[in-house]
N, C-alpha and C positions, 0 to 999 in steps of 0.2 A: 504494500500500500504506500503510494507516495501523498507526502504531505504537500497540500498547494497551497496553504495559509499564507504562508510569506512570500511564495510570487502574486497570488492575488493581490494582498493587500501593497505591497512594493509598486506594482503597476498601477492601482485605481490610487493611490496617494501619488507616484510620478506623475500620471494625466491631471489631478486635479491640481497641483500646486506650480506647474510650470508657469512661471513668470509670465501676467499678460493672460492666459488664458479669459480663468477665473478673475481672477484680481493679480494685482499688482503692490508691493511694498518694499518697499515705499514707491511713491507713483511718481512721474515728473514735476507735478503741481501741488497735489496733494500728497498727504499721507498714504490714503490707499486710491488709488485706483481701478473700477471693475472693466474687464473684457476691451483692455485696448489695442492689444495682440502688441505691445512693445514691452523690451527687458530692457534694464542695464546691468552692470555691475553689481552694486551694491542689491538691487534686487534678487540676481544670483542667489548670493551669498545670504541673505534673508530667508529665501526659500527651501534651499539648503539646508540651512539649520532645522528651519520647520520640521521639515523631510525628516532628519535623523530625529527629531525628537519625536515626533510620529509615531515611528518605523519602530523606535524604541519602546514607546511605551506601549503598540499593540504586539508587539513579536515578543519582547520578554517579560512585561510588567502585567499582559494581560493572556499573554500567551495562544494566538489565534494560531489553531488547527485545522486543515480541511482536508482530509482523506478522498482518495479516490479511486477506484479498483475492489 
């Protein structure tokens, strides 16, 4: 049985925090910005963090599973 938990959850937190998608932050003008389809830098780097603190708290803190087979 392989576990899909962490590629699931890896990929729908990758698609939704991509810089600009969703939102943006910080945004050019403002603080956040939604749906402008532009990054920079420091947004990277924001999203990024997100990311791993995310990724951390549902993969080891909450520990998602999903079997398959």
């Amino acid at each position: 049985m392989a576990d899909w938990g962490p590629v699931i959850v890896a990929v729908v937190l990758f698609v939704l925090l991509t810089p600009g998608l969703l939102f943006q932050m910080p945004g050019g003008n403002r603080v956040v910005e939604f749906g402008n389809m532009q990054t920079s830098g420091a947004s990277i780097v924001v999203h990024a963090v997100i990311f791993f603190g995310l990724i951390t708290i549902f993969l080891i803190a909450i520990g998602v599973h999903i079997y398959a087979g």
